[in-house]
Structure formats: C-alpha cells, structure tokens
C-alpha positions in Angstrom: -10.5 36.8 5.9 -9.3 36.2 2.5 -7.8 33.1 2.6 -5.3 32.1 -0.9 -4.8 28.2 0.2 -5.6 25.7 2.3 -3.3 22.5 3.2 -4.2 19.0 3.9 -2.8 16.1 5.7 -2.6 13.0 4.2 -3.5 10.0 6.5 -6.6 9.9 8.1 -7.3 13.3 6.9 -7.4 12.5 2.8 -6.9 8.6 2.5 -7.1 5.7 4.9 -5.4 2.3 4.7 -7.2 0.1 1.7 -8.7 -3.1 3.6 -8.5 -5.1 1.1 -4.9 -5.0 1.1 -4.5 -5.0 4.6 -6.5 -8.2 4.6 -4.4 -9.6 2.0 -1.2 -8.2 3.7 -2.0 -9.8 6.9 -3.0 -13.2 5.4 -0.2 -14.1 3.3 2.3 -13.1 6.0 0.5 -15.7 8.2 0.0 -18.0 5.0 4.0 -18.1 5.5 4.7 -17.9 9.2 2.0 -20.1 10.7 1.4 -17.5 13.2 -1.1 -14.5 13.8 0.6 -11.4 12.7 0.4 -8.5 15.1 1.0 -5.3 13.4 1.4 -2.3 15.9 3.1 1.2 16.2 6.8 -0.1 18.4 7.1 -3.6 15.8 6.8 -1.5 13.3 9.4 0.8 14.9 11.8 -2.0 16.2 11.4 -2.9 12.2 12.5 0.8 10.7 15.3 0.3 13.0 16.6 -3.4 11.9 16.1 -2.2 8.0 18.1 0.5 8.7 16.1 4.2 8.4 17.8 6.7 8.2 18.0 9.4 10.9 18.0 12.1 8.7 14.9 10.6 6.8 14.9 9.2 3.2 15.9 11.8 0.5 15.0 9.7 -2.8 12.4 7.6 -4.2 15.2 4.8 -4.9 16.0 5.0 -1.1 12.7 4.3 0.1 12.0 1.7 -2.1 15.5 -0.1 -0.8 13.8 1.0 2.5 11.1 -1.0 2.1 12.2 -4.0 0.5 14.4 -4.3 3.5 12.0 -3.7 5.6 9.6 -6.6 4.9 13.0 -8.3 4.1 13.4 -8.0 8.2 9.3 -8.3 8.9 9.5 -11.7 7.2 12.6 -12.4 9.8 10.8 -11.3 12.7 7.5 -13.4 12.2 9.8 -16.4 11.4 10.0 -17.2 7.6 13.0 -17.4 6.4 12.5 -19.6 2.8 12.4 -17.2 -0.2 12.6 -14.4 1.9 14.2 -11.7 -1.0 10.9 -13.3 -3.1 8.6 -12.8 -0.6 10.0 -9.7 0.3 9.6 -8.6 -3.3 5.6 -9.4 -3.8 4.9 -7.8 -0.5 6.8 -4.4 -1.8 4.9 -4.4 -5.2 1.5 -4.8 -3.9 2.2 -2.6 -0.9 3.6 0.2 -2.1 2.0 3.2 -3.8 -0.4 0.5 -5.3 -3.6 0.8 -4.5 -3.0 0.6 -0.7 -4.5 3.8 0.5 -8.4 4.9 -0.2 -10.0 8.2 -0.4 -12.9 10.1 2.5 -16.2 9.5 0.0 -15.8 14.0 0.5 -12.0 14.3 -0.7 -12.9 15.1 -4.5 -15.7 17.4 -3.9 -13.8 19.7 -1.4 -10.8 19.5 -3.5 -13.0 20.8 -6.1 -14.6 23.4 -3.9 -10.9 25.1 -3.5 -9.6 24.6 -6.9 -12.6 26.3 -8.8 -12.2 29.1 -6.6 -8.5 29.9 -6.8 -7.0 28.5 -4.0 -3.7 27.4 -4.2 -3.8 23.7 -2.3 -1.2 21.8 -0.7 -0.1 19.0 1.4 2.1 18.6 4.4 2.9 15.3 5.6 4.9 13.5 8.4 6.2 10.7 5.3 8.6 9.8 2.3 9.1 11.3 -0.9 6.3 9.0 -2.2 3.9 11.4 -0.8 3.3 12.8 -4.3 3.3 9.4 -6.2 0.7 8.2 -3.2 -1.6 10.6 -3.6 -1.5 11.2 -7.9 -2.2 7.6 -8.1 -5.8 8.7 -6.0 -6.0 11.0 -8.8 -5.3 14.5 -6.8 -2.6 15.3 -9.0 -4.4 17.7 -10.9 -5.6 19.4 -7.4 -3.0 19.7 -5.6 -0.1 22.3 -5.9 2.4 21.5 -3.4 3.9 18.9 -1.6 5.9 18.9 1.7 6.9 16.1 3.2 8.4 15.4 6.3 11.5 13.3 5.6 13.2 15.9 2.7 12.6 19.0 4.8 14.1 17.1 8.1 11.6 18.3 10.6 8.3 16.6 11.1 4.9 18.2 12.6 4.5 20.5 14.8 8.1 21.9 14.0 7.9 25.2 12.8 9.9 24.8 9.9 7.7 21.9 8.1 4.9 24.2 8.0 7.3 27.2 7.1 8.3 25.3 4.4 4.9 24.2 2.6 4.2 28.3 3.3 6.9 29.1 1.0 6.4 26.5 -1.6 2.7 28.5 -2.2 4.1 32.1 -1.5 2.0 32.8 1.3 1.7 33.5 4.5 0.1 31.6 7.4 -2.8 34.1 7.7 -3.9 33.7 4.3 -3.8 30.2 4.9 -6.5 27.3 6.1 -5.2 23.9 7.3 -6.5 20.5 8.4 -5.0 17.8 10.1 -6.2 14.5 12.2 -3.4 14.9 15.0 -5.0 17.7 17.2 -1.4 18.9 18.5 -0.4 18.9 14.4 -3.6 20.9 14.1 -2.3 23.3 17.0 0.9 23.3 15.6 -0.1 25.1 12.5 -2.4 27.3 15.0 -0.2 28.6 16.9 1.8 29.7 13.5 -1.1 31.7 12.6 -3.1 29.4 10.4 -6.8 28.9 10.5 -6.3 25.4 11.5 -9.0 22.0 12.1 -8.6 19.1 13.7 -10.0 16.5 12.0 -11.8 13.6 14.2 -14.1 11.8 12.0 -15.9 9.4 14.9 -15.1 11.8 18.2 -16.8 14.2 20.5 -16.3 18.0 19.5 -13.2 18.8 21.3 -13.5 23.0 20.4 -14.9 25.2 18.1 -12.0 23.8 15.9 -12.9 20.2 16.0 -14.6 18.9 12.9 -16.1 15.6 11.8 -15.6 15.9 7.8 -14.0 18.4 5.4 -17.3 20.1 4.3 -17.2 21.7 7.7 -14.1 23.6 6.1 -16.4 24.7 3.0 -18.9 25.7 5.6 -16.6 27.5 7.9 -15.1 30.0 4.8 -19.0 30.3 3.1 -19.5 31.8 6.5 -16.3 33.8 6.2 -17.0 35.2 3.1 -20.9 36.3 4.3 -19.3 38.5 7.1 
C-alpha cells in the first residue's frame, strides 16, 4: 500500500502527564486544603460542569484559558480552600497549562522523523481544546507535524465519523492512503472501520489482535514490511 500520512493521538499515544508536576499539583493543593486530594475521571467531570464547559466545546484559546482558571477556581472550592482562591487559582493555571506538564514516549522523535524524511504528510487528531497545537509545539513537534484536529472546534469527538473525516481533509487524503494510531482500542477501531490502517496502542498489555502494538516502531516495522511486498 502506498500510504501519504499517518495520524497520531496525543495522550498516551505521544506524551503522558509530567510527574513532576503532578507531584507538585497534588502537594500544593493539599499544602492548602489539609486534606488528601483525590483526582479521578467523575470529580474531574462534576468540576467541568461547576466551571461551566461548554456543550458545544471551547472554540478559542482565550476560552479555555477562562475555562481553566475557573476551573481550579471551583477545584480549590471543592477541596475546601477558600482564602486567595483567584491567587491560587492563578499559579495552578500558569504552571499547569501548556507548561511543561506533558512528556514525550523516549520513541516519539525518531518515528516522527522516520515519516517526515520520507514524505509523509503527519497529523494529529485529538479528543481536546484548541491548545492541542500549543501542547504539543512546546514538546518541539511543531516542525513534524502538519495538521491538527481537535475535538472541541470540529464538535464531534472520536469514534465519530466526522473528526476523522475532518483531519482527512485537512491533508487531502483519503483514509486508505492513510495509517493511524491511537491508545483507546474502540478510537483505534473507529478509524478502522473508516478505512484506515489503524493501531491500538497498549504500551504495558497483552496483544489484543494483529493490530495491537506495544510502541510506535512497530508502525515503522509494519510499512518496512509493506513496502518489501
């Protein structure tokens, strides 16, 4: 097959949380509160909902930055701290967003590189904000990466079609002629069932199918293997 892109994920496929942040994130909150902080997938949605997200998504970088300052605004609320709480609000915000809080896989660069030497057009389709560009230039993939589609200005999130559809057009190609990876398996599928040559991602897991991989290289492997046929 001759393949004219490829398209990424971001988290857990690209970059993963930095720790040290997290450590520092988690310790200063609990500096202030007194209590353990417990950070978990419905807080964190009972949050989005008290700082107000948007249901159709945020369109700007100004609105997610008022997003977010609201948000720890309400976080600070929840945990109980309530002295300073704009100030507080504030320092978590500038060290938290698109500053250093998000690490590269030690393969990113080097299978960036593979693609970009060889032609391929490269881009990135992700259920997140319009930061998603800022995020990942600051890792220093701007110079890779073609494209960016993000979840919250198309208004559809993965596996809708029309995320995927999208990111297609923003390269001028067609699902065929396209390779994507991702670490959801059913965002994987998603793209599958579309017509992409898709991988799911699962970096510390049992082989799930043929299309189960435990680090990009595979993907280099996978097309050197292509290409021999």
């Amino acid at each position: 097959m001759n393949y004219k892109a490829i398209f990424f994920d971001r988290d857990g496929t690209l970059t993963y949380g930095n720790k040290e942040k997290m450590k520092w994130y988690r310790e200063i909150v609990e500096e202030w509160s007194k209590n353990k902080l417990e950070l978990d997938y419905d807080k964190m949605m009972v949050l989005f909902d008290l700082a107000g997200y948007p249901k159709i998504g945020l369109k700007s970088i100004e609105q997610e930055k008022d997003f977010w300052k609201r948000y720890y605004e309400e976080l600070l609320k929840y945990e109980g701290v309530f002295e300073s709480i704009k100030e507080k609000a504030e320092l978590l915000f500038s060290e938290l967003w698109c500053n250093n809080d998000r690490d590269l896989y030690e393969e990113v660069i080097e299978v960036m590189e593979y693609f970009k030497i060889r032609g391929y057009k490269i881009g990135i389709i992700s259920d997140t904000s319009p930061s998603l560009q800022i995020s990942l230039e600051n890792l220093g993939l701007g110079k890779y990466i073609d494209s960016y589609t993000c979840s919250d200005l198309v208004g559809a999130m993965k596996p809708d079609p029309l995320i995927y559809n999208t990111a297609l057009k923003s390269l001028n190609v067609s699902a065929e002629e396209s390779l994507y990876v991702d670490d959801y398996d059913i965002e994987a599928d998603g793209a599958r069932v579309l017509g992409f040559t898709s991988f799911h991602i699962k970096r510390n897991g049992e082989k799930e199918s043929e299309w189960t991989i435990k680090s990009l290289k595979e993907i280099v492997e996978y097309v050197e293997r292509e290409s021999e046929k």
